[in-house]
N, C-alpha and C positions, 0 to 999 in steps of 0.2 A: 309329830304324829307317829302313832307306830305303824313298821312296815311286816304285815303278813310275811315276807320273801326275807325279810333279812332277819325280823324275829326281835327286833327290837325296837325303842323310840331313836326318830332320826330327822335330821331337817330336812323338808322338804321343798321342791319349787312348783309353783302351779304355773302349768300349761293350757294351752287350749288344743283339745285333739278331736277327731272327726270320726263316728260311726255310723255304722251302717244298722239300722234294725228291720225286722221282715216283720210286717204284719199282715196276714192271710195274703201271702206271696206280693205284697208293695215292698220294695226298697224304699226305706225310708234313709237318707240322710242325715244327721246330726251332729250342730261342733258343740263342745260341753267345754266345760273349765273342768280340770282334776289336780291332785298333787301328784308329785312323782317324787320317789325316795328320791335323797341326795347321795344315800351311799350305792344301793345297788340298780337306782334307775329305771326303777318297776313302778307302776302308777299303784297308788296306793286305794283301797278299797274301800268306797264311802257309802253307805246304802240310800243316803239323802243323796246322792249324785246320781246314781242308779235309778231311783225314782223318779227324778225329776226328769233324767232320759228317756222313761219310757211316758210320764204326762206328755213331755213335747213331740216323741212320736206319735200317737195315738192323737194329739189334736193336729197333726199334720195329716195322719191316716184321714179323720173325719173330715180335713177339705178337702185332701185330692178325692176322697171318693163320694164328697156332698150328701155324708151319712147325717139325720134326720136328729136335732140333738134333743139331749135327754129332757130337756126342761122345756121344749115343745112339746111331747110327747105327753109329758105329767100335763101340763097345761091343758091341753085336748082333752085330755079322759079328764080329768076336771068340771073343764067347763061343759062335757056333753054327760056329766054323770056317770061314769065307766067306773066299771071294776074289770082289774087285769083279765079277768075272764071274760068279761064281754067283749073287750078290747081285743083280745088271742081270738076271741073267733070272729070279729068284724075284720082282724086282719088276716084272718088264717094260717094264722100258724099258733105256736105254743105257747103257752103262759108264762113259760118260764123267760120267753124271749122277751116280752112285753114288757118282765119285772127287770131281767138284765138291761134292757133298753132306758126302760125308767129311771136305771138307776148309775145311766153312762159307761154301762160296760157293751166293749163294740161286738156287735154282729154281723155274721155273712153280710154281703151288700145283696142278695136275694131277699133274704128278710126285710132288710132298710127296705125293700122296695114296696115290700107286701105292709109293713105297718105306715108310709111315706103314702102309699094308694087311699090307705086305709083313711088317713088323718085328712087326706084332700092337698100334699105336696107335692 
């Protein structure tokens, strides 16, 4: 693999290492696999490793805070016939929140609570 820090292709070992990611002030914990240069020892930079650390935090964030998921959400305005705008105003708040909620991007847990009221959770 190449290593950004040493500037060139180098062997490398995969380890298992342990971080910490904040989302809207949660510590989240996580162990990940990554490589580490063989020459200068620096974990090498993968964006599929990256990614996949912030899916696993983020569906950690969603139970410790029993936020409302998105495919219940679609489901509901489904089956009661909602358009994101009816939806934003039977829950009160923004439209914009309804579509990012729809579409599993997290929001304040105030919000979760106001479309969570909304939907009857």
């Amino acid at each position: 693999m190449f290593c950004d820090y040493c500037g060139r292709d180098t062997p490398c070992a995969s380890v298992l290492r342990d971080r910490a990611v904040t989302i809207h002030g949660v510590r989240i914990p996580i162990q990940y696999k990554t490589h580490i240069c063989g020459c200068c020892g620096e974990e090498i930079f993968d964006e599929a490793v990256e990614t996949k650390i912030m899916q696993i935090a983020q569906e950690q964030y969603r139970k410790k805070k029993s936020i409302l998921p998105a495919e219940r959400l679609r489901k509901y305005m489904k089956e009661n016939g909602l358009s994101p705008e009816e939806m934003a105003q039977k829950a009160e708040c923004a439209v914009g929140e309804i579509i990012a909620a729809s579409t599993g991007r997290l929001l304040d847990t105030n919000t979760d609570a106001k479309i969570k009221k909304a939907v009857g959770q």
